[in-house]
C-alpha positions in Angstrom: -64.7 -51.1 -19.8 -65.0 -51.0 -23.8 -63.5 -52.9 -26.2 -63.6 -51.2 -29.7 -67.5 -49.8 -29.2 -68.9 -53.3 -27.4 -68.8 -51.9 -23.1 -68.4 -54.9 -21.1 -70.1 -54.4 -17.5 -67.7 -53.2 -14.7 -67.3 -55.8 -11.5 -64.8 -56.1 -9.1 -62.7 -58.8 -11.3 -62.7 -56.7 -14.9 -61.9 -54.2 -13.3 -58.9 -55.3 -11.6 -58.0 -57.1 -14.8 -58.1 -54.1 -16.7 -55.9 -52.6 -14.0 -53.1 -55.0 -14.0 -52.9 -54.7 -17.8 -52.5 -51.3 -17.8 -49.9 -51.5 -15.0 -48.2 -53.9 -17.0 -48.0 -51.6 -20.2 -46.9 -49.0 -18.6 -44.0 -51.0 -17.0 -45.3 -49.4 -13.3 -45.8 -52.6 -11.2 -45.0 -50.6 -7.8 -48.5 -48.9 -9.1 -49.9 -52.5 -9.2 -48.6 -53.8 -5.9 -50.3 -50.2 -4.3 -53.5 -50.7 -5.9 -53.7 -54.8 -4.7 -52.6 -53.5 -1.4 -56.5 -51.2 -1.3 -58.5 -54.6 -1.1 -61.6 -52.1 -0.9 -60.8 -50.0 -4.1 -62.4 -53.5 -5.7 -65.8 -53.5 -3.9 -68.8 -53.3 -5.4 -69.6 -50.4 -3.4 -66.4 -48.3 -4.7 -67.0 -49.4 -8.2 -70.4 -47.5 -7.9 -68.6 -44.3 -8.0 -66.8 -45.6 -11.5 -67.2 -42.4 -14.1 -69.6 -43.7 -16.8 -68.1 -42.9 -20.2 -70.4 -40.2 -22.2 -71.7 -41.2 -25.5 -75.0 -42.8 -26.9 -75.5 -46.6 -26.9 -76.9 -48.4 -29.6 -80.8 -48.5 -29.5 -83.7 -50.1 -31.4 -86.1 -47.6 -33.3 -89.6 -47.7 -34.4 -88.6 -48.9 -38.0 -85.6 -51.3 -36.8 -84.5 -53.8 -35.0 -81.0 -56.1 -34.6 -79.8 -59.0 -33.3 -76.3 -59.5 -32.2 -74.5 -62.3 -32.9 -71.1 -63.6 -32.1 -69.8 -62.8 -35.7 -72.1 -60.0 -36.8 -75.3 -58.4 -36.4 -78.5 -59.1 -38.4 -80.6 -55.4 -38.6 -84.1 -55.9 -39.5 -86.6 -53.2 -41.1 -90.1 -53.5 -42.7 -88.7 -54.2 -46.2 -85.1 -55.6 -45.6 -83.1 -58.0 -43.8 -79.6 -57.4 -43.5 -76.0 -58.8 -42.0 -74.0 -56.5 -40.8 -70.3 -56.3 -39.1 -70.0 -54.8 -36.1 -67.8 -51.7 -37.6 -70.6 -50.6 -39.2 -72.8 -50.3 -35.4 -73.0 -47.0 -34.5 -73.2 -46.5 -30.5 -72.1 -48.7 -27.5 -73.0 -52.1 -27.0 -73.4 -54.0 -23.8 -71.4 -57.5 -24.3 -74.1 -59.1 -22.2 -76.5 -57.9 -25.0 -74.5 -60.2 -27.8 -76.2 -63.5 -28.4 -73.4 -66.9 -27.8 -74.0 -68.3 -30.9 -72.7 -67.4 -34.2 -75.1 -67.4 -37.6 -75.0 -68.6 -40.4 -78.5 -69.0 -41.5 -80.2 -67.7 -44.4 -79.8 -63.9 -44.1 -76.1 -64.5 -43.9 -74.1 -63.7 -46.6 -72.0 -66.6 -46.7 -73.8 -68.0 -49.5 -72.0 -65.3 -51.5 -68.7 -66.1 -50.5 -69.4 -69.8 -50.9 -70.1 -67.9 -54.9 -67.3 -66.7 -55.2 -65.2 -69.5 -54.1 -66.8 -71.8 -56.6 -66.7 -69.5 -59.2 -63.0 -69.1 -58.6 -62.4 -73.4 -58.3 -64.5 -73.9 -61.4 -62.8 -71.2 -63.6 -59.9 -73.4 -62.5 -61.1 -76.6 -63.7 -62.4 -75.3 -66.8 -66.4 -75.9 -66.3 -67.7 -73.6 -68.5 -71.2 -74.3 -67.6 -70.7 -73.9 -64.0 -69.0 -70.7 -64.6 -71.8 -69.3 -67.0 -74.5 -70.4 -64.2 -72.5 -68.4 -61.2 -71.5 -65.6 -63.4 -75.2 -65.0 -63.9 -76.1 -65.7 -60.6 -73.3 -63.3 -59.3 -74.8 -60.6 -61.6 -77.9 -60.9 -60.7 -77.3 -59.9 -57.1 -74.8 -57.2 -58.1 -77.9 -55.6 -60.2 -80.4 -56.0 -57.7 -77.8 -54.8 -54.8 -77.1 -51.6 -57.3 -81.6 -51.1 -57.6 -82.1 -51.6 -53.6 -79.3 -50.3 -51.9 -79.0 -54.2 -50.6 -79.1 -57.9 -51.4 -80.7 -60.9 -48.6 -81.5 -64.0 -48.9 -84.9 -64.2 -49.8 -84.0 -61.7 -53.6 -81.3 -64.6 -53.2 -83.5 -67.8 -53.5 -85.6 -65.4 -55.8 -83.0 -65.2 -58.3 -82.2 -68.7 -58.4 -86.2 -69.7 -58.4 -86.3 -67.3 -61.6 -83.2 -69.3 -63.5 -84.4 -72.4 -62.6 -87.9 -71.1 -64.5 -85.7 -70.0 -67.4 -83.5 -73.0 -67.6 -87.1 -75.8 -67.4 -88.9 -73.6 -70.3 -85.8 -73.7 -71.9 -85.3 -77.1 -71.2 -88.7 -77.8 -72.8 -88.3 -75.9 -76.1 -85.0 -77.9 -76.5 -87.3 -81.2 -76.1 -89.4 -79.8 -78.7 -86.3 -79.2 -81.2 -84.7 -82.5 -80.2 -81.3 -81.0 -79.5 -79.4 -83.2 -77.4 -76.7 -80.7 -76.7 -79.0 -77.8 -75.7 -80.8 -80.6 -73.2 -77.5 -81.8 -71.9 -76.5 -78.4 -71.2 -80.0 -77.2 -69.7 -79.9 -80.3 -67.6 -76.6 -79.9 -66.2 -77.5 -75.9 -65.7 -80.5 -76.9 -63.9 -78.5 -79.3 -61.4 -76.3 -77.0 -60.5 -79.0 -74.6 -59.5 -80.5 -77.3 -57.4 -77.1 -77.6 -55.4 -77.7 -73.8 -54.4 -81.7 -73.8 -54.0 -81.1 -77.0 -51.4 -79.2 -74.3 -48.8 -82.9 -72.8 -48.3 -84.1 -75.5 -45.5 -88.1 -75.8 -45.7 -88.1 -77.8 -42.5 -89.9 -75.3 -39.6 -87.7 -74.7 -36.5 -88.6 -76.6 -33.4 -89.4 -73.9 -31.6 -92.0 -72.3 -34.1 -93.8 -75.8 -34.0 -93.4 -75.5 -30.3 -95.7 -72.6 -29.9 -98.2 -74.1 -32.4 -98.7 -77.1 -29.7 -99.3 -74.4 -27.0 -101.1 -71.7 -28.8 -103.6 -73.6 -29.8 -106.2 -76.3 -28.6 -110.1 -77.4 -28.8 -112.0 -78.6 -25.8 -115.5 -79.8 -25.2 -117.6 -77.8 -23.3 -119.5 -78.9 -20.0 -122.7 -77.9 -22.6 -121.6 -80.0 -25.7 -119.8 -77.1 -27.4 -116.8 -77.5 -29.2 -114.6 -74.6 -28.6 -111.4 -74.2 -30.6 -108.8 -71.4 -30.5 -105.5 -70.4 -32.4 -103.4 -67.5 -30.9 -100.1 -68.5 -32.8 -100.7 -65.0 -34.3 -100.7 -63.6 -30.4 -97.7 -65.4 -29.2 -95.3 -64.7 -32.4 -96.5 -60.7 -31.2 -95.3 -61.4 -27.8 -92.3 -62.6 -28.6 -91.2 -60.3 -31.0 -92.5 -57.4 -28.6 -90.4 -58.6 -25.9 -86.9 -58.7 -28.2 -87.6 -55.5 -29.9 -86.0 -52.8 -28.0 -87.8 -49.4 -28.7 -90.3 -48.4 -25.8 -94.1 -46.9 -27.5 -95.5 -44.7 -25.3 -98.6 -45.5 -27.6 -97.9 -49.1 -26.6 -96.0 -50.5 -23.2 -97.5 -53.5 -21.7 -96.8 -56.5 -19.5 -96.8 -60.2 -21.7 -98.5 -62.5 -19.6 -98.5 -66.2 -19.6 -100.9 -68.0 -18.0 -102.0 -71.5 -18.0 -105.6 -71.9 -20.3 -106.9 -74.3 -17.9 -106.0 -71.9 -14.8 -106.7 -73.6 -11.3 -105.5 -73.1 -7.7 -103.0 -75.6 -7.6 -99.9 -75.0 -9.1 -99.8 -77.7 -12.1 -97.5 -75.9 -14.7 -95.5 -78.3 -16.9 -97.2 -76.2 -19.9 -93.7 -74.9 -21.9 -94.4 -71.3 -20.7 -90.7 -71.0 -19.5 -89.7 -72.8 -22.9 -91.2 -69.6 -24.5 -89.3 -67.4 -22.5 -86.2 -69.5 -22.5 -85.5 -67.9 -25.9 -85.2 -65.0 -24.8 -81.8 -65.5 -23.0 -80.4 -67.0 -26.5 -81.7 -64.1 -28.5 -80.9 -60.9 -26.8 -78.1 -62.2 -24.6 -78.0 -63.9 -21.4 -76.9 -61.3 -19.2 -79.6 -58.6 -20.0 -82.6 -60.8 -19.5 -83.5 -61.2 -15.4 -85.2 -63.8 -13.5 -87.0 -63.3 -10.5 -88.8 -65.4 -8.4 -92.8 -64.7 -8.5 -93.9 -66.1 -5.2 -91.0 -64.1 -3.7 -91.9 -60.8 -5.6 -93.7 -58.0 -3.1 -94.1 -54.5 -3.5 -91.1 -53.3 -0.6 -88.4 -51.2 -1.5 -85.8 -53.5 -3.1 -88.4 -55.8 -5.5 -86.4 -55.6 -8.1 -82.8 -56.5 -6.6 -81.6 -58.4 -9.5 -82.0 -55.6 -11.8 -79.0 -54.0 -13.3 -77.9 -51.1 -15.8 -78.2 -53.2 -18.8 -81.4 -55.7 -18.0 -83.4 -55.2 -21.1 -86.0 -57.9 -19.8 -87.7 -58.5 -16.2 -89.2 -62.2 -16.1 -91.5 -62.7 -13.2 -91.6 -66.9 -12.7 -94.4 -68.8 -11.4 -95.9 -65.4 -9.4 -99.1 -66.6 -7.0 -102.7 -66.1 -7.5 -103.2 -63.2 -4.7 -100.7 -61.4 -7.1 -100.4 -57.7 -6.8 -100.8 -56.3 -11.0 -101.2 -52.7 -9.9 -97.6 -52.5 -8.2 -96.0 -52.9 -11.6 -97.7 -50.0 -13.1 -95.5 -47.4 -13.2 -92.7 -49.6 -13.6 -94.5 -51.1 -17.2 -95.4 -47.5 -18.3 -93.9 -44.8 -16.8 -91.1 -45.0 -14.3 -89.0 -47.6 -13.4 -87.0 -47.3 -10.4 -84.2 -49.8 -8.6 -83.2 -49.9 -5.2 -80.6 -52.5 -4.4 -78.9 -53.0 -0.9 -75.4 -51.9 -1.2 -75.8 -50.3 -4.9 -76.7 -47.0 -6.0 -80.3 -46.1 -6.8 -80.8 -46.7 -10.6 -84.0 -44.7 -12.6 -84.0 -45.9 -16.0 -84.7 -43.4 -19.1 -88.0 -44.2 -20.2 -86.1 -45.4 -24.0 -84.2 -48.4 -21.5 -87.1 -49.0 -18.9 -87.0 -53.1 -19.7 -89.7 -55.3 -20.7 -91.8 -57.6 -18.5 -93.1 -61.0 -18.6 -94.8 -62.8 -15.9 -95.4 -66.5 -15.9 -98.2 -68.0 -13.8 -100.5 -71.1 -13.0 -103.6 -69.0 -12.2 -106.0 -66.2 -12.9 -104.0 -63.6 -11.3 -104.3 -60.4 -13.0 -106.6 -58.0 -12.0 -110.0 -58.0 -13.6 -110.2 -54.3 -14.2 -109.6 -52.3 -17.7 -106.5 -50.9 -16.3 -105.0 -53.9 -16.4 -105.8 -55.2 -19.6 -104.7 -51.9 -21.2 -101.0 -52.6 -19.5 -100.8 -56.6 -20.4 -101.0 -59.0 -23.2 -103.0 -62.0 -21.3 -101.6 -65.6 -23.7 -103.5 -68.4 -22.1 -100.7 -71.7 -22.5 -102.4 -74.9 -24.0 -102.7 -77.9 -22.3 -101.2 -80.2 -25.0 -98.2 -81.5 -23.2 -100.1 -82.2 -19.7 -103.3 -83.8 -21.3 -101.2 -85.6 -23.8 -99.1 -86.8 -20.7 -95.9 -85.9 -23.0 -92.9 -84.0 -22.6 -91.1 -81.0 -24.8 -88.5 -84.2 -24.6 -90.6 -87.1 -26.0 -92.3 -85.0 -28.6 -89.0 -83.8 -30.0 -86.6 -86.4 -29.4 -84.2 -84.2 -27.4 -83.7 -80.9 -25.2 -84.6 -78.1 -27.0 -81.9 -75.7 -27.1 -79.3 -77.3 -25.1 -79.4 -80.8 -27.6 -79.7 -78.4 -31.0 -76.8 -78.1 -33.6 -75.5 -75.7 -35.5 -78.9 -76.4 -38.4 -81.7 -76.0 -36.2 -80.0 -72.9 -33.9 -80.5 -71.6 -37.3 -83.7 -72.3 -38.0 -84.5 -71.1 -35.0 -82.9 -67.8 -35.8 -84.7 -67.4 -38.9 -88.0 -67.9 -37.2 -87.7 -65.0 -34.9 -86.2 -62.8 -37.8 -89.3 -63.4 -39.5 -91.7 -62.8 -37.0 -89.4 -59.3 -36.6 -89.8 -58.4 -39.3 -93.4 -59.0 -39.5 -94.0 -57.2 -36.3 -92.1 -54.4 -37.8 -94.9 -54.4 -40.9 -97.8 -53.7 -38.8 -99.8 -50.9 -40.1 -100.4 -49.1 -37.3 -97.3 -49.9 -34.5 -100.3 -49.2 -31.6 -102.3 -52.0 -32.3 -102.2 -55.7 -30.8 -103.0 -58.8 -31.4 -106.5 -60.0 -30.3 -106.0 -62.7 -28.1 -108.9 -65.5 -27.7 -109.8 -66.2 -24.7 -113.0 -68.8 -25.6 -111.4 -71.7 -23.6 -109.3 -69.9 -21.0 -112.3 -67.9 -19.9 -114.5 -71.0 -20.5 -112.5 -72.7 -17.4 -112.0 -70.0 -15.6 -115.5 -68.8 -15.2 -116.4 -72.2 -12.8 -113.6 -70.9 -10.8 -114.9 -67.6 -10.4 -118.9 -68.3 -10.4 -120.7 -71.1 -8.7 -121.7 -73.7 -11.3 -125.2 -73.4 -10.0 -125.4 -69.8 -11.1 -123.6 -70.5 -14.3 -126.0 -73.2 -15.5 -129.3 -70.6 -14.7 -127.8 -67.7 -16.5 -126.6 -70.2 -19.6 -130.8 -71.2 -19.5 -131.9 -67.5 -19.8 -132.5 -65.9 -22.5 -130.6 -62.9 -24.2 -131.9 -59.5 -24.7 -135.0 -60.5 -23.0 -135.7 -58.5 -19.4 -135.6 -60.4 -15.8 -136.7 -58.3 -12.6 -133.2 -58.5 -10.7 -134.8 -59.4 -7.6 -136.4 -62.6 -9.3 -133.0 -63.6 -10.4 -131.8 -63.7 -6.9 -134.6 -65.4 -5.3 -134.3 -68.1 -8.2 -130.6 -68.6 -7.4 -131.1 -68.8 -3.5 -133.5 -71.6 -4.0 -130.9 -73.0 -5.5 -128.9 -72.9 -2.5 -126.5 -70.3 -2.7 -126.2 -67.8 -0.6 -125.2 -63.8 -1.6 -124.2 -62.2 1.6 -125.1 -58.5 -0.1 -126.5 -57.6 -3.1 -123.4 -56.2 -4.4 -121.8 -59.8 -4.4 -124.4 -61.0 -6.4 -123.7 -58.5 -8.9 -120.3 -58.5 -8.9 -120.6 -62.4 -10.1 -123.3 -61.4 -13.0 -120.9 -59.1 -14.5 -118.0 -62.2 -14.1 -120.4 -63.9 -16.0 -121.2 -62.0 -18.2 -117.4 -61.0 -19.3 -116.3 -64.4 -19.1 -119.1 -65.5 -21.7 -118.7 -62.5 -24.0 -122.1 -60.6 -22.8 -122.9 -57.6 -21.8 -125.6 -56.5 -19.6 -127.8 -53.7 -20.8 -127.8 -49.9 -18.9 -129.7 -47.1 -18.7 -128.5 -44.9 -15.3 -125.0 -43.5 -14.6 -124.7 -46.2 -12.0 -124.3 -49.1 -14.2 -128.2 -50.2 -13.3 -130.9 -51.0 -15.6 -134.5 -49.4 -14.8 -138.0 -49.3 -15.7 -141.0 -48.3 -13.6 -139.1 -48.0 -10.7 -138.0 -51.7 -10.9 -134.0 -53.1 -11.7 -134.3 -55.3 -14.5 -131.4 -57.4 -15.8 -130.9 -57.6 -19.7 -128.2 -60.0 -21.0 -126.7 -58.9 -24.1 -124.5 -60.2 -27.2 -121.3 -57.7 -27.6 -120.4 -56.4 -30.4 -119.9 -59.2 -32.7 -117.0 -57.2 -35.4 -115.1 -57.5 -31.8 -114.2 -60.5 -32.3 -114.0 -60.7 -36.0 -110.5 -59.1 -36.6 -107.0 -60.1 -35.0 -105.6 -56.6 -34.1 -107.1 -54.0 -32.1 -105.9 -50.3 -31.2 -105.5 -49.7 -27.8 -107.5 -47.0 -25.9 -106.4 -43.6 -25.3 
């Protein structure tokens, strides 16, 4: 059904709505009565058979990306940030893809309005002054509009930063001169400037402080070592990846959120549905999906609640024995649902949606074909070691207690970040996550301490016989059932600390005079020097 170009999404009740009005226009309510008459013209099942009307909806691109709000959209580019009304949106929108809150933060244009209205009540009043100061304000944006094709908020604050300069120097010089009337106007110019400035609010939004608590932490190691991480950088990526709607072949992976202390018992209580909660309030309730993880298998119908216009997949809470190949094709290729009683649905690769999965433990698989489809975020531990909630840190419910101010804020924040993932360089590359502490706890889960603390003790780039090694480490008491096993725990090791182990046959073995060796050895230290990384090929 579509409403100027915004299609709402067809069920049994708008459709039967839609019906009755146009029954009631064309004064035929015999034609009504007939139609109420065929309860099973309403079913979901007949509805499937619904002509879909032809034309192009509207779509993110490489350079772009907007956010719809309840009284206009916000479009967001490299180099600008613009509000927009929704006559100027080219292509069909889904009204499940508009946001429930209005905007009026500071890439709206209300402050120009606001202008012109004082502008108008002070020409009234006969302020002189206060007409001088909007006048020039008023030009100044007309000028810069006429230059850049546009005017935001930021060239906004700009121009009033750059009077405020002018008026203070001048201020100054008529200090200097000891003229009273120049200071008295300069004074009065620079107050009203101050009125304006005060609509830019420095305060951070609750949610951006939000992910600082649970992007970043500092432990103590079991050895003494401090360890401290900050992947604010990582999880601003994530987000903004996730709202963006244009699909990279060069760049289509899973964001996963796991807990940075991962165990085997399902703790959680870390915020990593908070950071997904935004989600819903950002790109519209009914186009992001939540399924249950411990429910999710690879059968036929895995992805039931799916629909036409799901533009994001969240996997909650999924268990450790999770399955990360059986999303594959879905992440990268072809995504393909099967629903009982609805017809098959294969999404264009420019619509497949975007996938996040939330867990409590190391689930994904270990391999590189993983890693090249997923964006591992390991979740702090602040809340759970602090014993705190989101609640008792901020005072209230984080967006369900917010007002008008901080939705606002909140807005701004992710325009930001949008606009910053839209300035990347190169759009392949992502953010290098650290995984120092998360792989620092997870490496007793996944290698006997014993074995840990004798490989910590050797020394690097310095040759072992392999056979040594596994004598050693049975005397120790543990017990490798084939060599393979012990092997497959080295290279654990050796990942989880950052190592590598040193090669010289096509079978991943190192050899000399006809005896396996093992040589631990640093990796690459410029890996973990930058933030960003390009993807393999």
């Amino acid at each position: 059904i579509l409403t100027e170009n915004i299609w709402v999404k067809s069920t049994n009740k708008t459709v039967k709505d839609a019906l009755h009005h146009y029954c009631q226009e064309q004064r035929r309510p015999d034609v009504w009565r007939l139609l109420v008459n065929k309860n099973k013209l309403f079913t979901p099942a007949m509805l499937t058979g619904l002509n879909t009307l032809p034309g192009d909806f509207y779509r993110d691109t490489p350079d772009a990306c907007s956010l719809f709000f309840q009284n206009g959209v916000i479009e967001i580019t490299a180099s600008r940030i613009i509000w927009k009304p929704y006559t100027e949106i080219t292509g069909y929108l889904w009204e499940d893809q508009i946001a429930e809150h209005s905007y009026s933060g500071r890439y709206h244009r209300q402050y120009e309005q606001r202008l012109r209205t004082d502008l108008h009540a002070a020409m009234k009043a006969r302020q002189q002054i206060r007409v001088n100061v909007l006048r020039h304000i008023l030009n100044a944006l007309q000028y810069f509009r006429k230059e850049h094709g546009t005017s935001g908020d930021p060239e906004f604050f700009k121009i009033l930063e750059r009077l405020s300069e002018n008026a203070s120097e001048a201020m100054q010089y008529a200090i200097q001169a000891q003229r009273t009337d120049l200071i008295q106007q300069y004074d009065e110019e620079l107050k009203i400037l101050h009125d304006y400035y005060e609509w830019k609010d420095q305060r951070k939004s609750e949610y951006q402080r939000f992910l600082e608590l649970v992007s970043s932490e500092e432990i103590e190691e079991y050895t003494g070592k401090t360890i401290h991480v900050n992947n604010l950088h990582a999880f601003e990526y994530a987000v903004a990846y996730l709202i963006h709607g244009y699909n990279s072949k060069a760049n289509m992976r899973a964001v996963v959120l796991a807990d940075s202390n991962p165990a085997f018992v399902a703790n959680g209580r870390r915020g990593k549905g908070v950071i997904l909660q935004a989600m819903k309030h950002i790109k519209g309730k009914g186009i992001v999906v939540k399924e249950d993880g411990k429910a999710f298998d690879n059968k036929q119908f895995k992805f039931q609640l799916v629909r036409p216009n799901t533009r994001l997949l969240i996997l909650d809470d999924v268990p450790e024995n999770f399955d990360f190949t059986m999303l594959f094709s879905a992440i990268t290729d072809v995504f393909v649902v099967e629903s009982k009683g609805i017809s098959r649905i294969a999404f264009e690769f420019e619509d497949i949606p975007r996938i996040a999965i939330t867990t409590n433990h190391p689930c994904y698989d270990e391999g590189v074909s993983s890693s090249d489809r997923s964006l591992l975020l390991p979740v702090a531990d602040y809340f759970v070691k602090n014993g705190l909630t989101p609640f008792q840190v901020f005072g209230h419910m984080l967006f369900d207690d917010w007002d008008q101010d901080e939705w606002d804020r909140f807005f701004d924040y992710i325009i930001e970040i949008l606009q910053r993932f839209l300035q990347r360089p190169d759009p392949s590359v992502v953010p290098v996550v650290d995984l120092s502490i998360f792989n620092a706890n997870k490496l007793l889960l996944k290698v006997p301490e014993p074995m840990v603390n004798y490989l910590d003790a050797l020394q690097i780039d310095k040759d072992y016989e392999h056979q040594e090694l596994v004598k050693d480490l049975t005397n120790l008491g543990l017990n490798f059932r084939t060599t393979n096993e012990f092997n497959r725990l080295l290279h654990t090791y050796c990942r989880l600390r950052g190592y590598t182990l040193k090669t010289n046959t096509k079978d991943g073995r190192y050899i000399s005079n006809n005896i396996q060796y093992v040589c631990i050895q640093p990796t690459t230290p410029d890996m973990f020097d930058a933030k960003w990384k390009k993807p393999k090929q």
